[in-house]
N, C-alpha and C positions, 0 to 999 in steps of 0.2 A: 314521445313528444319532444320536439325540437323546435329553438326560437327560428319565428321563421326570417327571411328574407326580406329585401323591398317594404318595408314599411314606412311612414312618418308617426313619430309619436306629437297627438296634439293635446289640446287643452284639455283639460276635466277627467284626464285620461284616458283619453279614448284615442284611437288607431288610426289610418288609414295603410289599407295594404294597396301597394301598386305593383301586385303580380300580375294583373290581368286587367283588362280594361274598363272594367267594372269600377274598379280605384273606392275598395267599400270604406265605409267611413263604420267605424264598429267601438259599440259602446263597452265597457267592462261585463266580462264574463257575458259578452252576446259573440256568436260567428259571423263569418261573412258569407255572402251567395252560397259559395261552396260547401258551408258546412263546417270544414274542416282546419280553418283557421280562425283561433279566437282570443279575443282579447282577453289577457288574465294581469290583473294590477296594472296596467298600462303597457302591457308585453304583448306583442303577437303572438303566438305559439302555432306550429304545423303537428296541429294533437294526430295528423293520421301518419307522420314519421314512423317507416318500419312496419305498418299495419296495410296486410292486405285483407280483400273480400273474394279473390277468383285466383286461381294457378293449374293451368292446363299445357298441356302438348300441345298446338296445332298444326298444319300446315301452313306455311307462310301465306299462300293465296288466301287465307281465311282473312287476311288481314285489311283489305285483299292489297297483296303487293305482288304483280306479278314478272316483274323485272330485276328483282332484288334475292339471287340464289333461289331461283323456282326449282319446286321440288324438294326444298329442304323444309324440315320441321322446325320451330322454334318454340321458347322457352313462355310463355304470355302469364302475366299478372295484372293485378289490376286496383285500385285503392276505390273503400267508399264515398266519391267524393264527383259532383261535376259542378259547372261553373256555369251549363247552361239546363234551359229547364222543358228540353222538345217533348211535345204532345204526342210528338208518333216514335218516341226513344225507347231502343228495341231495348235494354239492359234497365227499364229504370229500376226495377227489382232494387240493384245494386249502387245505380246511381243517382236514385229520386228519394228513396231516404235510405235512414239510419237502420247498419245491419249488424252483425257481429261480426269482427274483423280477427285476422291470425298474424301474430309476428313473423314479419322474413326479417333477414338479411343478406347484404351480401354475397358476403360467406354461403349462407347455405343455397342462394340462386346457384353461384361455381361449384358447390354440392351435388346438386341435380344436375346441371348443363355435365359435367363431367360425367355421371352417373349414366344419363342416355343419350351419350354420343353428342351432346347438341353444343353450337358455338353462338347460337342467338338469342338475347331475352327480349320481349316485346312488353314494353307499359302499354295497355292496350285493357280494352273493356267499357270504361267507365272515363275518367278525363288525366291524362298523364300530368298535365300540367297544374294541376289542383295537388298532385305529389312532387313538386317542385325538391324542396331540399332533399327527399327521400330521394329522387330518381338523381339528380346532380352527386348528391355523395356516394350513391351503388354504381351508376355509370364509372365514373374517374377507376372504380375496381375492376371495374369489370373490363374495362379495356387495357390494363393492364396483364390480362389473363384473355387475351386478343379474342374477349367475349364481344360479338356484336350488339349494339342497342338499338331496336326500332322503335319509334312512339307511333302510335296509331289518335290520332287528336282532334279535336273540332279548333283547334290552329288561335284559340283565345285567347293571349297572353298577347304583354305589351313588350315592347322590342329589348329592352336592357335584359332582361333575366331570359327571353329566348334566345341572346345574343351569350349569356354569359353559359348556358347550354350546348348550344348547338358544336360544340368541337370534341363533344363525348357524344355526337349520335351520329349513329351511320347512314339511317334510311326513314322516313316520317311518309304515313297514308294522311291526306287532313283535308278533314270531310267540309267539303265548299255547299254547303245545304240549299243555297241558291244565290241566286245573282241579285237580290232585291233586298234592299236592307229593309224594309216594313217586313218580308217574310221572317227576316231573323228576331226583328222587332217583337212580334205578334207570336209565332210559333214557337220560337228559340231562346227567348229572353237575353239579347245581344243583339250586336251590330254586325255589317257586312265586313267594312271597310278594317279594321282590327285583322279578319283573316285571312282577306288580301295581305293585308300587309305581311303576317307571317308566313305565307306562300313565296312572295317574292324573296322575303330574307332568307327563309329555308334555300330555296332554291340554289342560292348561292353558295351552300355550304355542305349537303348532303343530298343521297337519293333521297325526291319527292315522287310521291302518286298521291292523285286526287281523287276523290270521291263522291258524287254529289246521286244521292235521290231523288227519282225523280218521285213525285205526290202528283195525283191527279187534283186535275183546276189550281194545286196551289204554287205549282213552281214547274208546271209543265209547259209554259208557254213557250213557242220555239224561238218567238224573237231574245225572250230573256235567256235561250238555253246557247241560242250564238253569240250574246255578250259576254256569255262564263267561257265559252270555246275561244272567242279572240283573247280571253285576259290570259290562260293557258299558253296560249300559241304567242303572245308576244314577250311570253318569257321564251319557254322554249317548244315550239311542235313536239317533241319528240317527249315530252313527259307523258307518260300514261294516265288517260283519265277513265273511269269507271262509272257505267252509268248504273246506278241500281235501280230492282224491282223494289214500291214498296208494298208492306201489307200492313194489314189494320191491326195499330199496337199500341197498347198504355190507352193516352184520350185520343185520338184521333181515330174513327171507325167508318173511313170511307172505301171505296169498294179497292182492289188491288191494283198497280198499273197495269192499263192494257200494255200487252207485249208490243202492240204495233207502235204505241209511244216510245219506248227503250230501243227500237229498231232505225224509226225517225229521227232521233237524238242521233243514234250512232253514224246514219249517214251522213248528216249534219253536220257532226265532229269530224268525221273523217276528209271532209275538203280542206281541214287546219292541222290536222293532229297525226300522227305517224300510229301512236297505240293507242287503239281504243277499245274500249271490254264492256260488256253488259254481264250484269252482279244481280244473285238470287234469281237466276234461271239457269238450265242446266247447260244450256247451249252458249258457243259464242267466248271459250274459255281459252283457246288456242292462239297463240301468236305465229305473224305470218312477217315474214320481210318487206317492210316498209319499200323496198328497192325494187325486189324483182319477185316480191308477192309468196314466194318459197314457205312452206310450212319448218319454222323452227324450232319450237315449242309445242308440242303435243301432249299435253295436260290431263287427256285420258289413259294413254299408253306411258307417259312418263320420259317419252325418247325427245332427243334433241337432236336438230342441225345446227350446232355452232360449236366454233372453235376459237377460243378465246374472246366469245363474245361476239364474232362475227360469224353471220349466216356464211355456210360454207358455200352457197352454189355462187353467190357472186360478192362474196369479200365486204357485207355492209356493214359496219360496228354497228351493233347496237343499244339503246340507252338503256342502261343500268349498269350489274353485276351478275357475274356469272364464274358459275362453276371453274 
């Protein structure tokens, strides 16, 4: 437990935290949205400092990042804790209530990363930014020990403490759930405009990739799926967006998406967008040169055409980080 960040202390003693946009206003010995920040005597505390619920190996695509050293494995944890509250949220296990948690630390992440080869750790699972002090004080180590940090994030925080962040991470996925702030409203328990906004400030400071689900009848409309593709494309074409399949999980139990919607989506995206990828089908995982169409990235076989990042057959850099 560690005090946390971003707060105001106000009258009768009670809090408010302005780590996310939510701005909870929280009575003594009650928490806020997340759970995991609570008022004790008129003090914020971040009671989940140092506690995690998940620590796996994965392949970085699981993240899914597929620009950001593809092919390598990374180091993923993850804290009990989220900020939003989705109906169809694949982990709520871990992130919809209260579990039994394990201490890490730094120290012992460069432990493991040293242990199996690996030079990347991902807050990833559950809501990285709900682990605010814990990932800020491990990050500043971990890059000192030229460990990489990716956050994998539903992009909810308000700009000063993303701002005071973002220069200890390297690469952020951050899931754009839809284009419609009633869908965030109703489904998500938040707003749109918050994760715009951390989109564009990311952008400006780290690799970004996007994420967005598609849900049948509730965010598959195509006119609102070309409002999320021009907001993409007038930061930059060339950021990778990811359309995913979904399936019936937690409260939400409507039928899978048809594949032919994840197909339509991507044609769609592609008259704006240089990379674009369809998530949870087994197809569709490969990256092609944006320029002269060349297979660079073969994600079955594992092989690459590029050299130092650009496709070899006609010299196109490509966005991201590479080998």
């Amino acid at each position: 437990m560690k005090e946390a960040k971003y707060y105001l202390k106000l009258a009768d003693d009670k809090v408010q935290c302005k780590l996310c946009p939510h701005n909870c206003i929280i009575s003594q010995n009650s928490a806020g949205i997340c759970r995991t920040r609570k008022n004790i005597s008129g003090t914020l505390y971040a009671t989940n400092h140092g506690e995690t619920v998940s620590l796996n190996i994965d392949p970085i695509e699981k993240k899914p990042l597929y620009h950001f050293y593809p092919g390598s494995k990374i180091l993923s944890i993850g804290s009990n804790s989220c900020n939003f509250s989705c109906v169809f949220c694949q982990n709520y296990e871990i992130s919809q209530q209260i579990v039994p948690t394990s201490k890490i630390s730094a120290e012992s992440l460069i432990a493991m990363c040293n242990e199996h080869n690996l030079d990347s750790v991902a807050f990833t699972y559950t809501e990285p930014f709900t682990w605010f002090e814990f990932i800020l004080d491990t990050a500043k180590i971990l890059k000192n020990e030229n460990i990489k940090v990716v956050l994998v994030t539903n992009g909810y925080i308000n700009a000063e403490p993303l701002e005071e962040l973002l220069p200890y991470i390297d690469a952020m996925n951050i899931d754009l759930k839809a284009f419609d702030d009633d869908f965030y409203h109703r489904y998500c328990g938040g707003h749109l405009e918050p994760v715009l906004q951390t989109i564009k400030i990311a952008a400006q400071s780290c690799h970004i990739e996007i994420t967005n689900l598609i849900i049948p009848t509730l965010n598959d409309d195509m006119n609102e799926i070309a409002k999320l593709v021009d907001f993409v494309a007038d930061i930059d074409e060339e950021i990778p967006l990811h359309f995913s399949r979904y399936f019936p999980c937690y409260k939400l139990h409507l039928a899978p998406t048809p594949i032919e919607i994840l197909h339509k989506a991507k044609e769609l995206a592609k008259k704006k967008l240089q990379n674009v990828y369809l998530g949870n089908i087994l197809t569709e995982r490969n990256t092609y040169c944006p320029k002269c169409g060349e297979l660079v990235i073969n994600r079955i076989s594992g092989s690459e055409n590029l050299e130092n990042g650009c496709c070899k057959s006609c010299g196109k850099k490509l966005y991201g980080r590479f080998k």
